[in-house]
C-alpha positions in Angstrom: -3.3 17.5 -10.4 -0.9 14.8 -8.5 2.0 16.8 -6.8 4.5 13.9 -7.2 6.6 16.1 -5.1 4.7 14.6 -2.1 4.7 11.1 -3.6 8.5 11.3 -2.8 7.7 12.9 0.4 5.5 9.6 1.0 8.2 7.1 -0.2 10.7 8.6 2.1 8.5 8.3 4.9 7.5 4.9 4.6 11.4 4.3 4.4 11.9 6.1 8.2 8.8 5.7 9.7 7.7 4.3 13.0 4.3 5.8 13.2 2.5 4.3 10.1 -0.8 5.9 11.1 1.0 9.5 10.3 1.9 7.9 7.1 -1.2 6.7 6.7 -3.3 10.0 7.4 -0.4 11.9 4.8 -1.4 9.6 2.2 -4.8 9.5 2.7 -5.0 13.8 3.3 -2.6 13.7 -0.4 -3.8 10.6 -2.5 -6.3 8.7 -0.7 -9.7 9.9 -2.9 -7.9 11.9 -5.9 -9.3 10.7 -9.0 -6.3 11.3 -11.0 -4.2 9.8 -8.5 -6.1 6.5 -8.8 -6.0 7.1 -12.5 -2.2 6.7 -13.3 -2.2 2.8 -11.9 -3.0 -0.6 -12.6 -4.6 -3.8 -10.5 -1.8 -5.8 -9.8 -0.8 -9.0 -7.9 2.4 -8.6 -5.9 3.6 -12.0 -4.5 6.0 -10.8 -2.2 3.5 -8.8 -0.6 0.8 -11.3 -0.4 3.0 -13.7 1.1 4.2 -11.2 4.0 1.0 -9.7 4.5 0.0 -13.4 4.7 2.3 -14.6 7.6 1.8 -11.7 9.2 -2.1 -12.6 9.7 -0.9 -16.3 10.2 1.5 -15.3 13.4 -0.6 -12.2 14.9 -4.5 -13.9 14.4 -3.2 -17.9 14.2 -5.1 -17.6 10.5 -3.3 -16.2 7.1 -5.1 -13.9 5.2 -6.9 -15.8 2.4 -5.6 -14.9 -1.4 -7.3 -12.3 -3.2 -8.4 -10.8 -0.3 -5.9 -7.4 -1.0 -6.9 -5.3 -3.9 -3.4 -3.7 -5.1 -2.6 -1.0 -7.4 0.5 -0.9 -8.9 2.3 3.0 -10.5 4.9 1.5 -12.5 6.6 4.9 -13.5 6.6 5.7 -9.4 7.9 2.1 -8.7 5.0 2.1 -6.0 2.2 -0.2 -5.1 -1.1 0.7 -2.8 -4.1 -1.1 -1.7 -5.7 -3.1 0.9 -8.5 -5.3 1.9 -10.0 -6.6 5.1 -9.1 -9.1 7.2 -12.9 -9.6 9.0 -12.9 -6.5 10.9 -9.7 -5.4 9.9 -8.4 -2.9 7.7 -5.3 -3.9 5.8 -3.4 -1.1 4.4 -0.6 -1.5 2.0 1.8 0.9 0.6 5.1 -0.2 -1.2 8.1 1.1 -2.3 10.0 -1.1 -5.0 13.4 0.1 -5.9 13.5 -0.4 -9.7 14.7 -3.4 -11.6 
């Protein structure tokens, strides 16, 4: 069972944090391989988040991250997108908060 107590507990986290690898290791230790978790989203595209996850590869490696490269997953109900990809080498984490429309 998903304790969408802590999903909150992750939003506001992401909202104050400064250490993203706590966040990280909360989502992971919470979400990261629960089945049922990964069960209540949907594959998405996000351009807003492609296109800042893009720049920031353009101005910290001189190259963008190519499209398609993120695999996103989007809980509509939660208002929250997660996923990632690799840039090379790198592990790209992604973890969203959208305020509702």
């Amino acid at each position: 069972m998903v304790d969408m107590a802590r999903l909150n507990t992750l939003k506001s986290q992401l909202l104050q944090a400064t250490d993203f690898m706590a966040v990280f290791e909360y989502f992971m230790t919470h979400f990261g391989e629960n089945p049922q978790f990964m069960a209540m989203g949907k594959r998405t595209r996000h351009a807003v988040i492609e296109a800042a996850v893009a720049q920031t590869f353009q101005r910290l490696y001189g190259q963008p991250l190519q499209a398609g490269q993120l695999l996103l997953t989007l809980l509509p109900k939660q208002h929250f997108v997660h996923g990632g990809g690799f840039y090379g080498e790198k592990l790209v984490n992604i973890r969203h908060r959208s305020n509702p429309s």
